[in-house]
C-alpha positions as CSV (number, residue, x, y, z in Angstrom):
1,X,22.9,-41.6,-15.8
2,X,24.6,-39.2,-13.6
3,X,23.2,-36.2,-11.9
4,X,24.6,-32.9,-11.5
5,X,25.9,-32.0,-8.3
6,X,23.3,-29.1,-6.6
7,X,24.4,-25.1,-6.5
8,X,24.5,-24.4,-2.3
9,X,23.8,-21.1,-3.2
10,X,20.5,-21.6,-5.5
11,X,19.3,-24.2,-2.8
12,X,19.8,-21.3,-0.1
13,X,18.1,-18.7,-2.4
14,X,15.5,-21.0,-3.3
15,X,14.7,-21.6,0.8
16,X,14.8,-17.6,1.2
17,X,12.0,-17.2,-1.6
18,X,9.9,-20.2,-0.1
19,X,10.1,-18.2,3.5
20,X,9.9,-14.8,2.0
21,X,6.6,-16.2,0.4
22,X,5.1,-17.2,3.4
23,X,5.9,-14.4,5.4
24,X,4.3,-11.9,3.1
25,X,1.1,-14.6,2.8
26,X,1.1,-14.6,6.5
27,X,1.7,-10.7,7.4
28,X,-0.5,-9.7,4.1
29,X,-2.9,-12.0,6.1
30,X,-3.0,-10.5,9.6
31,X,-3.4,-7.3,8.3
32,X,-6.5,-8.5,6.7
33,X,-8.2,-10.2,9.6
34,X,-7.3,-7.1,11.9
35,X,-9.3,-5.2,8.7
36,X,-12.2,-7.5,9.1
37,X,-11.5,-7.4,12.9
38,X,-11.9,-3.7,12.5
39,X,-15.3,-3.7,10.8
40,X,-16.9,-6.0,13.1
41,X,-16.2,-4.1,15.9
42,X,-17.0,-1.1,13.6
43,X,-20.5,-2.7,13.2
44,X,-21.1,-4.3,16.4
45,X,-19.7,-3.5,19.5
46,X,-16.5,-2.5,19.8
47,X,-14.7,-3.4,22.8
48,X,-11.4,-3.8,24.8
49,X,-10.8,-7.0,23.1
50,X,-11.5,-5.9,19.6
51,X,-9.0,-3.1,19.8
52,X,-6.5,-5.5,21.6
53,X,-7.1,-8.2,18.8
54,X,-6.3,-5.5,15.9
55,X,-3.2,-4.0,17.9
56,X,-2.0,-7.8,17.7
57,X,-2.8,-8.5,14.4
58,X,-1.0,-5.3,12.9
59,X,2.4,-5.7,15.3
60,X,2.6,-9.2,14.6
61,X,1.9,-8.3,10.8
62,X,4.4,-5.7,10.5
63,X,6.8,-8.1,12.5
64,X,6.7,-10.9,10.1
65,X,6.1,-9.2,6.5
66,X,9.0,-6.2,6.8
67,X,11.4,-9.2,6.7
68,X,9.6,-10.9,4.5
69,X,9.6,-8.1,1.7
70,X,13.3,-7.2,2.0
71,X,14.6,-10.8,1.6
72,X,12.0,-10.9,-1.1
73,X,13.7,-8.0,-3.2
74,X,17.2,-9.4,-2.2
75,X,16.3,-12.8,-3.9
76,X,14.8,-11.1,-7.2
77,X,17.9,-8.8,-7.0
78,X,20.1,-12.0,-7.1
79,X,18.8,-13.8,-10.0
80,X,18.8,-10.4,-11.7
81,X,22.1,-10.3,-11.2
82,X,22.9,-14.1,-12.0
83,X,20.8,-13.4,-15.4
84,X,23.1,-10.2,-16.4
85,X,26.5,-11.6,-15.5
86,X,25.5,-15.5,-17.6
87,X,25.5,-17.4,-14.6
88,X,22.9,-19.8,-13.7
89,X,19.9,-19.1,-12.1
90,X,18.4,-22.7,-10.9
């Protein structure tokens, strides 16, 4: 039984999705601990380090998921255009 040979091009698009995924799970993350960062310094004290912690969490948030959310689209925009031109789509 012989296999067919693997498209390069859905392997690297499947890869970009996988990374894309965990960059928005990871910057849709930080943003919610600097939220829950937020409200415990909000309800308890809040100090140098609780500010510093939420500066960090949003920067580092913004850093990964902008990325993330382009190379997202770009992937949906491939197999969109894969699905109206016939071609395969993995």
């Amino acid at each position: 039984m012989a296999t067919s040979p693997r498209d390069p091009v859905l392997e690297q698009r499947a890869r970009a999705s996988r990374l894309a995924d965990l960059g928005q799970r990871v910057g849709y993350g930080l943003f919610g601990l600097a939220l829950v960062v937020f409200f415990i310094g909000l309800i308890g004290d809040f100090t140098g380090g609780i500010s510093t912690a939420i500066i960090v969490c949003v920067v580092i948030g913004s850093i990964v998921l902008a990325p993330a959310i382009v190379v997202s689209y770009a992937v949906k925009a491939a197999v969109r255009d894969d699905l109206e031109h016939g071609r395969e789509v993995g």
